[in-house]
PAMAR-742254 format. One record per residue: x negated, y negated, z of N, C-alpha, C, CB in turn. Coordinates in steps of 0.2 Angstrom, whole numbers, plus 5000, padded with zeros to 4 digits. Glycine has a CB too. Layout:
N
XYZXYZXYZXYZ/...
***
This chain:
413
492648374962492548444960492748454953492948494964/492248494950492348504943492548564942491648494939/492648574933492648664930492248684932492648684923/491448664933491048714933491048744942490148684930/491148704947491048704951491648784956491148634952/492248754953492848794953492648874950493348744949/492448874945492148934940491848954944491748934933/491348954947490448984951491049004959489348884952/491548964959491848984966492249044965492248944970/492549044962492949104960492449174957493649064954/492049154955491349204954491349224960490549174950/491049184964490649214970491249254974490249144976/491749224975492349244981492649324977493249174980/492549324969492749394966491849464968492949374955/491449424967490949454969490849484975490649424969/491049434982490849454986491449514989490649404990/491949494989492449544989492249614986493049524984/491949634980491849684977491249724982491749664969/490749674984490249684988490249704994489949654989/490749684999491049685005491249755004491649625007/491649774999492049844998491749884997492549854993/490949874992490749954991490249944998490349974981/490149895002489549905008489849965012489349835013/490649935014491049975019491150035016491549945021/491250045009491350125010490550165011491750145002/490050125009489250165010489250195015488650125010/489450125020489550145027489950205030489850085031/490750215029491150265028490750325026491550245023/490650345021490250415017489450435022490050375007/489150375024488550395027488850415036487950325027/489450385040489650395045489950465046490050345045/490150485038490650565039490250625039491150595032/489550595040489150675041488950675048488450675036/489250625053489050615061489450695064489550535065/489350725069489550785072490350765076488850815077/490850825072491650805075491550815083492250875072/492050765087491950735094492350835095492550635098/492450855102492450895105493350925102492150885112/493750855104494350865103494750875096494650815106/494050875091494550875085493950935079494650775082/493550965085493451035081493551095080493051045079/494451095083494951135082495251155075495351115086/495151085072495551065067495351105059495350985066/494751105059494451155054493951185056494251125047/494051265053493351295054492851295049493451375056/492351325049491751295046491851305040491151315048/492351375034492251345029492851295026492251405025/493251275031493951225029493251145029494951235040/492851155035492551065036492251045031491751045042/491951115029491451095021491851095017490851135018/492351095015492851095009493251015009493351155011/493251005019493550935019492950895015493650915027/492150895019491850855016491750855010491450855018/491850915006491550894999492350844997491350984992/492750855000493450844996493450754997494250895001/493350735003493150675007492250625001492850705016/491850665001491450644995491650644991490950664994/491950674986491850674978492650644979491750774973/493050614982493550544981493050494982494150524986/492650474988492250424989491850404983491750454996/491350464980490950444974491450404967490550524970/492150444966492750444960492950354963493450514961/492950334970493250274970492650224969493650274977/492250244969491550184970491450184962490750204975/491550224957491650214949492450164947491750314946/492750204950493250174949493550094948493450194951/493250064955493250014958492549954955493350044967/492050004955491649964948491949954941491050014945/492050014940492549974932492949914932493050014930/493449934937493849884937493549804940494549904941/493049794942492649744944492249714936492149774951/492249764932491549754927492049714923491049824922/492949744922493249714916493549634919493949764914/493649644928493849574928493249514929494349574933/492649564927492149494931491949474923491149534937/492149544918491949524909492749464910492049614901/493049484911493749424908493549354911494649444912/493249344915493049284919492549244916492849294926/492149314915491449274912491549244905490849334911/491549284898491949284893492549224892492249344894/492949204897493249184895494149234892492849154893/494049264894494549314890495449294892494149404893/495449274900496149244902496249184899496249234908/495649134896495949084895496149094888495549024897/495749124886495849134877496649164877495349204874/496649214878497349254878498049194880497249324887/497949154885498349114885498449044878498149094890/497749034878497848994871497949004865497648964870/497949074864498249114859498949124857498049164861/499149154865499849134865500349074866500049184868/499949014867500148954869500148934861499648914873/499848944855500048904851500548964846499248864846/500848994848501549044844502049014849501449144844/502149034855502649024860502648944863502649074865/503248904863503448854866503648864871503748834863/504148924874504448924881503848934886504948984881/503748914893503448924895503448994899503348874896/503949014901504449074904504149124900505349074904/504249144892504249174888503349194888504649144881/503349144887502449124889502049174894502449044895/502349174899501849164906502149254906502149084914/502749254904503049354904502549404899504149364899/502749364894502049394889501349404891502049354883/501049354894500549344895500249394901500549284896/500749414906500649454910500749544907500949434915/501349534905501449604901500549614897502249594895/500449574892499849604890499349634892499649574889/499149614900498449624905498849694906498249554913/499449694912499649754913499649794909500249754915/500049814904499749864898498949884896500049834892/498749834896497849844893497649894900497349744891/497849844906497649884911497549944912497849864915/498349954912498650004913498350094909499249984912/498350074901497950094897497350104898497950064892/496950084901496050084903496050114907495650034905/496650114913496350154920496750244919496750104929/497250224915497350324912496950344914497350354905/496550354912496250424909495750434917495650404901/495550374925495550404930496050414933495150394934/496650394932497250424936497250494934498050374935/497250514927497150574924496750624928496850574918/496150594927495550644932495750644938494750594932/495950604942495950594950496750644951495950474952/497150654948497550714948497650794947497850684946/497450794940497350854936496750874937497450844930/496150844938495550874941495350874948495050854939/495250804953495250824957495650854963495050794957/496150814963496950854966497150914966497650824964/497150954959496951004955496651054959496750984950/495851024961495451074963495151094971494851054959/495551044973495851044981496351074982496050984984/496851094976497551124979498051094981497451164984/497951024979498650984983499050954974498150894991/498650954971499150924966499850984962498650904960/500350974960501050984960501050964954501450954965/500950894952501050854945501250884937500350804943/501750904934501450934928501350864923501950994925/501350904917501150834913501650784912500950844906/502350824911502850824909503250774915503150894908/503050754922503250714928502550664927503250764935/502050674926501450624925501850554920500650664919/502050614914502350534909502950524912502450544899/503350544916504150524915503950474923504950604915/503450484926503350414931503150374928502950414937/502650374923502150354922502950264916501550424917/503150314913503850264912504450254915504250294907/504250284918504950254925504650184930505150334933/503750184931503550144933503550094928502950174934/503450104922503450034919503950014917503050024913/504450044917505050014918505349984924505550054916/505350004930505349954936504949904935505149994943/504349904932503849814931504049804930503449784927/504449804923504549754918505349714923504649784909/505949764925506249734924506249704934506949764918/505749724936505949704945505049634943505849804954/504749664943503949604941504249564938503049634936/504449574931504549514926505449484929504549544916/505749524930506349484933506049414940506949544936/505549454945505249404948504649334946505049444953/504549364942503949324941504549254936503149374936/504849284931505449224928505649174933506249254925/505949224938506449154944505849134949507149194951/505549174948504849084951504549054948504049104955/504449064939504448994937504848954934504248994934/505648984934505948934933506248884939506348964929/505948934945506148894952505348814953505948984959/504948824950504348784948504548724945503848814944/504648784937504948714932505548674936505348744925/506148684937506448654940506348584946506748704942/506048644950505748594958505048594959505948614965/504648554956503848584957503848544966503048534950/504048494969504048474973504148524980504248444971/504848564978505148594983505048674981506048574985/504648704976504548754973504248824979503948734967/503948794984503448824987504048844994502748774989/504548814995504948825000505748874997505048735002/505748864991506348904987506148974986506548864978/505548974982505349014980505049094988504748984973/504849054991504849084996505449115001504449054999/505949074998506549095002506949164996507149015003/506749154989506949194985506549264987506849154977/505949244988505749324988505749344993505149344986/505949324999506149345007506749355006506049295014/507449365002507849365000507749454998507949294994/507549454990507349514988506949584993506949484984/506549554996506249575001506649635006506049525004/507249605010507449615013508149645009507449585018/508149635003508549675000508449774998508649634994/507749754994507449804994507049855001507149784989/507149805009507049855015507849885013506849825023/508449865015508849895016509049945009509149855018/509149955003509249994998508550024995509749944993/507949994995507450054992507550114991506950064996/507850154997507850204997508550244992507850215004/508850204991509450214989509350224981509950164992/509050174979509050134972508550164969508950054971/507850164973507150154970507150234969506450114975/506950254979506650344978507050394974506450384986/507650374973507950424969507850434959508650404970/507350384958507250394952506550434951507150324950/506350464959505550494957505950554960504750464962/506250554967506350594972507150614972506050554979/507050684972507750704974507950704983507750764971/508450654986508350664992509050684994507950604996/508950754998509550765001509650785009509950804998/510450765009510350755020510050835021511550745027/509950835025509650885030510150935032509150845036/510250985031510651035031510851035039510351115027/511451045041511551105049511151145050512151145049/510951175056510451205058509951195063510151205054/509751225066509051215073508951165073508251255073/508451145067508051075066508651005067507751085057/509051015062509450945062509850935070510150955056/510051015073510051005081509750965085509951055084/508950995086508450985088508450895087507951025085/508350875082508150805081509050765082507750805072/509450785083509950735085510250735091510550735080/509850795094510050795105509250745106510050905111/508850745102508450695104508450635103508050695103/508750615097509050555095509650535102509450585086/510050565104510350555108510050525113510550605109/509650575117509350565124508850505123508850645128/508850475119508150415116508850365115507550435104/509350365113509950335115509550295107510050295124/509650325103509650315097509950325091509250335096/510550285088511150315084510750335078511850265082/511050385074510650425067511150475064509950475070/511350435057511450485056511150505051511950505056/510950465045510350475041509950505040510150455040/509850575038509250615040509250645033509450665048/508550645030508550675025507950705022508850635022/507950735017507350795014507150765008507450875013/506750745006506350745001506050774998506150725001/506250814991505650864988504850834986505850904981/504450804990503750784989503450854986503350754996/503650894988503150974987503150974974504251094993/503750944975503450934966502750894964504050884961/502650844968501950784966501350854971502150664972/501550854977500750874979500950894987500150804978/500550944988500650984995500650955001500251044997/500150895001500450865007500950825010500150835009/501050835016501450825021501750755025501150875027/502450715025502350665028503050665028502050615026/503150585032503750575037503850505036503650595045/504450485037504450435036505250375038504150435030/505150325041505750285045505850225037505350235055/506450215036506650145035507050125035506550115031/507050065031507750005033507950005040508450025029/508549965042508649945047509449935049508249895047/509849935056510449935056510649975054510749905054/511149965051511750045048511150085041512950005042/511050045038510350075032509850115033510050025029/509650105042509050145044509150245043508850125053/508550265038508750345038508050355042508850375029/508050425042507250445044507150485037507050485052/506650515035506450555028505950595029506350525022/506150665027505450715030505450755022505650775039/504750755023504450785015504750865018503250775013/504750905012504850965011504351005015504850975005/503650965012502951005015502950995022502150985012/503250955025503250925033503450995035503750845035/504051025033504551085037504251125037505051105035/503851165030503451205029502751205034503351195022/502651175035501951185039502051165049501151135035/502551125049502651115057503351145059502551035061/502851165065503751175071504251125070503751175080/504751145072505451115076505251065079505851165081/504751095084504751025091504150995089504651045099/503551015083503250975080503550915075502851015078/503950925074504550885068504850835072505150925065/505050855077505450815081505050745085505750865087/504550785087503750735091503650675085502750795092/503650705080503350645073504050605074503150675063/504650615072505250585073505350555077505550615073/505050565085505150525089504550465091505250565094/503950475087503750435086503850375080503350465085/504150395074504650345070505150295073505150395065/505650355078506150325083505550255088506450405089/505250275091504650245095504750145090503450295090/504450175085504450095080505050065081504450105071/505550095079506150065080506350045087506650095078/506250065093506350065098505950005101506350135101/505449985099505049925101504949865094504249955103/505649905091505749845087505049815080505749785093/504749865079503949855075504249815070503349935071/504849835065505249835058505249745059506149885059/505449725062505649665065505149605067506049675070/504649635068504049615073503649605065503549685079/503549645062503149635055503449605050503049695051/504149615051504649555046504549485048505549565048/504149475055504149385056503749375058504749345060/503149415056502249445056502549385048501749575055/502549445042502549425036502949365031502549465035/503349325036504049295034503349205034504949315042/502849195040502549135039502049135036502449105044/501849195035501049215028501449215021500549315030/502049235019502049235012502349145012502749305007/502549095017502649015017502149015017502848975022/501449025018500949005018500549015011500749025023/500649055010500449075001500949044996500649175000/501449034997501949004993501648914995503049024996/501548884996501448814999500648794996501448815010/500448864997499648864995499748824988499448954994/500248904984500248924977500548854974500649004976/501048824977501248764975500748704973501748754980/500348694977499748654977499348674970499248674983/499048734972498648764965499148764956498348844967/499548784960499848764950499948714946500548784949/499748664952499948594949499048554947500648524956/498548614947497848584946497948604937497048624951/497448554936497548564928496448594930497948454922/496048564930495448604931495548664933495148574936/495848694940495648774938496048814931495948814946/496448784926496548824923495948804917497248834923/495648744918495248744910494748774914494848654904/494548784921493848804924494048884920493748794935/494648904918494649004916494548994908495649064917/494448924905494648914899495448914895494348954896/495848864899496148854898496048764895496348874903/496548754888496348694884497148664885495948694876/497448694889498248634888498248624894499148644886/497748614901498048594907498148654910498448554908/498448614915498948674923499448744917500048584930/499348784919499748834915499948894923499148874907/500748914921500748954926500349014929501148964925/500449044923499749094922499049104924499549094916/498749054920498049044922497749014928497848994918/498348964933498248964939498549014944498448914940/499049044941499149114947498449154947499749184946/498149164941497649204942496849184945497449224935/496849114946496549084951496649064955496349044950/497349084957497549084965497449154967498249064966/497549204962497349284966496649284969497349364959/496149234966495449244968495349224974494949214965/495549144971495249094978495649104984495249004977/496249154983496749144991496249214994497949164990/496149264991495849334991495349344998495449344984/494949295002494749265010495149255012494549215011/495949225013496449205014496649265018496749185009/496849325013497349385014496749435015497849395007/496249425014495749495019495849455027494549495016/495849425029495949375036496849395040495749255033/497149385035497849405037497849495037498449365032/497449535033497549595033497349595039497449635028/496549585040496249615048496849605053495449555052/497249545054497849545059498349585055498149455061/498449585051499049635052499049715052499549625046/498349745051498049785053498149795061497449765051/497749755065497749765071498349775073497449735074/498949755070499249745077499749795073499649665079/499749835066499749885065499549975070499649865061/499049935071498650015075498849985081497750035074/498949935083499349925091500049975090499549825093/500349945086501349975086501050035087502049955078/500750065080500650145079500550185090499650155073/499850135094499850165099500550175105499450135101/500950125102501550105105501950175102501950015103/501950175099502650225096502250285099502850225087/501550325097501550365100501750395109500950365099/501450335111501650325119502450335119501350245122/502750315115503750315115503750405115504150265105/503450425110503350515110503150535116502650545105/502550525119502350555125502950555130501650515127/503250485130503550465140504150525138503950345142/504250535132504850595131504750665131505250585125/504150685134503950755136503450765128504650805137/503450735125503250755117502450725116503950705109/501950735120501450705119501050785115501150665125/501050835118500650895116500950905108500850965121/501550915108501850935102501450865096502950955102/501550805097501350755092500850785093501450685093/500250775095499350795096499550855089498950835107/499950905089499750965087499750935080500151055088/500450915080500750875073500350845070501150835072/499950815073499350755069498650795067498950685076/498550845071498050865069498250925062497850885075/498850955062499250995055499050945051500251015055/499350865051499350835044498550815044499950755042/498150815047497550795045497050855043497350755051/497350915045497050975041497450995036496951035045/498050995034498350985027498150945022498950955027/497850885024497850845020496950825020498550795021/496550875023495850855022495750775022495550895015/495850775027495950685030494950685034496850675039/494650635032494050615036494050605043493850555033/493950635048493950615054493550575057493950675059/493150575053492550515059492650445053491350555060/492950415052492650365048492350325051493050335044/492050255048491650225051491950135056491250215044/491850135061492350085064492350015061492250085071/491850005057492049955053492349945045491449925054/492550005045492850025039493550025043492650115035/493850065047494350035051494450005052494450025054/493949955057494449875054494549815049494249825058/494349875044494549815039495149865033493749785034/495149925034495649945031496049985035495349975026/496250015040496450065045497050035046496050075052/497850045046498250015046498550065054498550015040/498250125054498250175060497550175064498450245057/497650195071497350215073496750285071497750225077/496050285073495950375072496150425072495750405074/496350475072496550535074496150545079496450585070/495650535081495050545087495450485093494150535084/495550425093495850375095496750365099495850355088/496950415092497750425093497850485099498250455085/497450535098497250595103497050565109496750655100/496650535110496350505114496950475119495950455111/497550435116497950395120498350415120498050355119/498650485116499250515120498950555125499650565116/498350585126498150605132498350595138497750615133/498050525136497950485143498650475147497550405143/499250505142499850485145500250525146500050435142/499950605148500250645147500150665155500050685142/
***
């Protein structure tokens, strides 16, 4: 196998990816004009549907620009040559290879980041904007927008250093260390995320005494579920929709409910979604996905160990000093990229399995009606597509339908 050979593969594998994505959304967008099933055109009346649909089209048209762009710059950086240059650019100033490979990525990120402004811009301030759900001012745009590139630099570039210096060290045993380093991290940041991370965007505090906190800890009870983590998040500053949410695990597990969640459902609609969260934990999902994902990143690490030590794929980007760390991660993002569409379909499915599980954890506790209402509040809050297309589903659907999820709390009520 040659450069040229390697080059035309990583062409085709970036191509067809990009092809595969805009077929299934065609499909999506032509599938949302099908007539709503009986059970779910309660949900909006006719001027709320057409509002959904334009709101559902005009992201659909914004993501299929979007997602072209970012295919035109990286199919130009491939073609061009543009990663290998960049590297040997900075290959003949810098000796360290660490210093190297940090710079090199900082570059792209920044340039990236810089180029897609201006539709994060649009796609908030105008579209979000003109649906009613955006919150952002400018003044919160830039102070994430820096808070984000400061979490990069020093959580990406802190990770990306200790896996190459875990390489340099051991190229041999690299694939077995480094995978233990970031399953290390991993389960550091399940258990503190919440602690460390959402408090730099999100102000989160416990959930005051009162009906609600009642309500949800005699059910916490009767579920024989300890809790005492319970807390509110102001999401209502970013944008009016509505969500919920479980993490970490052991003494670290909180549950977290958006501001907009309280505002638009009952007591016992709050409690149904919460007992569905409870659900996950109760069948152990947290754990189940922890050792779903614990032999696929060994498998990517073992992969990646292989590929970094080719000196061809990196001249195949134009690369002229051989194996570079750099140059071969970015030819590992392509060619593994079959790999991890094949592991998402499975971790997909067995995602929208747990999801049916935990609903059914809702139902067997009297709470199947009150969830049904709940699901259908956040999916008219948030001008959610009800019919999408079932093969858009199984390639991106980490949940069940709404038409689906209804479907199977019914049957168990």
């Amino acid at each position: 196998m040659n450069t040229t050979i390697l080059f035309i593969a990583i062409i085709i594998i970036l191509s067809a990816d990009f092809l595969l994505e805009r077929f299934l959304a065609f499909l999506n967008i032509r599938h949302s004009k099908i007539a709503l099933p009986d059970i779910l055109k309660d949900i909006y009346n006719a001027d709320k549907y057409a509002r959904q649909q334009e709101y559902f089209r005009t992201n659909s048209s914004f993501g299929m620009l979007t997602s072209s762009f970012a295919f035109v710059l990286t199919f130009g950086m491939f073609v061009l040559g543009g990663f290998g240059w960049l590297d040997n650019l900075l290959a003949s100033y810098i000796n360290n290879e660490i210093v190297k490979a940090l710079l090199f990525f900082a570059i792209l990120f920044i340039a990236n980041d810089l180029l897609t402004i201006p539709f994060e811009i649009y796609d908030i301030f105008v579209i979000e904007t003109r649906f009613g759900f955006n919150k952002v001012t400018p003044k919160i745009f830039v102070l994430d927008k820096l808070k984000s590139l400061l979490l990069t630099t020093l959580i990406g570039g802190g990770l990306i250093a200790l896996i190459m210096w875990i390489y340099i060290l051991t190229p041999d045993y690299f694939w077995l260390l480094a995978w233990g380093a970031v399953t290390a991290f991993s389960l550091f940041m399940s258990l503190f995320y919440s602690e460390f991370i959402v408090p730099l965007f999100n102000k989160q505090t416990p959930l005051p005494e009162g009906e609600l906190r009642t309500a949800i800890e005699n059910f916490a009870g009767k579920a024989n579920f300890k809790l005492k983590n319970i807390y509110v998040i102001d999401g209502s500053k970013r944008s009016t929709k509505a969500n919920a949410y479980f993490t970490g695990f052991g003494p670290k597990k909180r549950i977290v409910l958006y501001d907009t969640l309280m505002d638009t459902m009952s007591n016992a609609e709050i409690v149904a979604v919460l007992a569905h969260e409870i659900g996950h934990y109760k069948h152990k999902h947290v754990i189940q996905s922890l050792m779903v994902s614990l032999p696929e990143t060994l498998l990517m690490f073992f992969l990646l160990g292989i590929i970094l030590k080719s000196d061809l794929l990196a001249q195949s980007l134009g690369g002229i000093y051989g194996a570079t760390f750099e140059l071969n991660i970015i030819a590992f993002g392509i060619l593994y990229a079959p790999v991890t569409t094949v592991l998402g379909l499975f971790s997909n499915y067995l995602s929208r399995r747990n999801e049916y599980q935990a609903d059914a954890f809702a139902a067997s506790h009297t709470l199947g009606n009150e969830l049904i209402a709940a699901l259908k509040k956040l999916s008219s809050t948030s001008l959610s597509n009800l019919v999408p297309h079932p093969a858009y589903v199984f390639f991106h659907y980490s949940h069940p339908t709404l038409y689906q999820r209804i479907t199977n709390i019914t049957s168990k009520l």
